[in-house]
C-alpha positions as CSV (number, residue, x, y, z in Angstrom):
1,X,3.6,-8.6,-25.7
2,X,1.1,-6.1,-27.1
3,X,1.2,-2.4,-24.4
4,X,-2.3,-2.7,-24.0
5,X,-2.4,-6.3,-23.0
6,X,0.8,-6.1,-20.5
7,X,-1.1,-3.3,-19.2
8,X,-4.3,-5.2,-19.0
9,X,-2.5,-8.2,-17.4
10,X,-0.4,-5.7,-14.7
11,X,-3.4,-3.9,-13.7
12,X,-5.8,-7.5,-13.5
13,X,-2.8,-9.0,-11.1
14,X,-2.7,-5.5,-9.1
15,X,-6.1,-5.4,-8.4
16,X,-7.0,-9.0,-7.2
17,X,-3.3,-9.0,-5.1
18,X,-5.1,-6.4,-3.4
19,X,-8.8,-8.6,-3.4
20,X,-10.0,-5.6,-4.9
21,X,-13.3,-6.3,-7.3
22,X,-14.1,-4.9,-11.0
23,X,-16.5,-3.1,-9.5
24,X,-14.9,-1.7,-6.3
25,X,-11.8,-0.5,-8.5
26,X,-14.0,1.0,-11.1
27,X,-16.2,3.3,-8.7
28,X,-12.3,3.7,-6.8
29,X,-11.2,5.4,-9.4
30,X,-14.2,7.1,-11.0
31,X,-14.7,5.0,-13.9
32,X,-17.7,2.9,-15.3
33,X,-17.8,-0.5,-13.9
34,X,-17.9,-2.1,-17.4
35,X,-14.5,-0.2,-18.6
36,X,-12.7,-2.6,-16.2
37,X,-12.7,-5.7,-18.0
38,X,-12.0,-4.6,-21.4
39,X,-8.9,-2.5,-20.0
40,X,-8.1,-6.2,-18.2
41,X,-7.9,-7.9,-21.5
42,X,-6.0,-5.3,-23.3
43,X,-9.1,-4.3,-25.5
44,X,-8.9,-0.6,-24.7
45,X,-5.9,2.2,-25.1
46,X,-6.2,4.0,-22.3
47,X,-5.3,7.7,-21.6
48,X,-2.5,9.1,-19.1
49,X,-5.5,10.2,-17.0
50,X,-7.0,6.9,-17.1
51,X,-3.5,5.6,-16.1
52,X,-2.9,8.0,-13.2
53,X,-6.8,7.2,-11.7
54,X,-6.3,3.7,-11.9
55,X,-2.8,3.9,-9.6
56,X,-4.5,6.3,-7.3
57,X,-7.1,3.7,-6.7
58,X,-4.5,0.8,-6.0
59,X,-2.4,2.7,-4.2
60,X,0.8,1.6,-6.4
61,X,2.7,3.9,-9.1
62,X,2.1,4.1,-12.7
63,X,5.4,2.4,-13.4
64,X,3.9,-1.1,-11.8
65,X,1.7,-1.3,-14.7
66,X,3.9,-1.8,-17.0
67,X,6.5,-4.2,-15.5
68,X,7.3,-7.6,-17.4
């Protein structure tokens, strides 16, 4: 499976474990609300930074991202 959509699919499964919403996770971790989705369906290479704001937000380290 393509990085970017194990990525995508890690950080979708995180996010609704925790009944978290796009929208919620987005403003979380100081992103735009419409970034969400594409990053969700692996549309978007995202940057360490990114990464880092994204575990910060859910709580969880950057390695659960990118487990099979």
């Amino acid at each position: 499976m393509d990085i970017k959509k194990k990525f995508g699919k890690n950080l979708k499964r995180l996010r609704l474990e925790k009944g978290i919403s796009q929208e919620s996770l987005a403003l979380s971790a100081d992103l735009d609300r419409t970034y969400i989705p594409s990053i969700e369906k692996g549309e978007r290479n995202v940057s360490i930074t990114v990464v880092e704001k994204l575990a910060n937000a859910l709580n969880v380290s950057i390695s659960e991202f990118f487990k099979d």
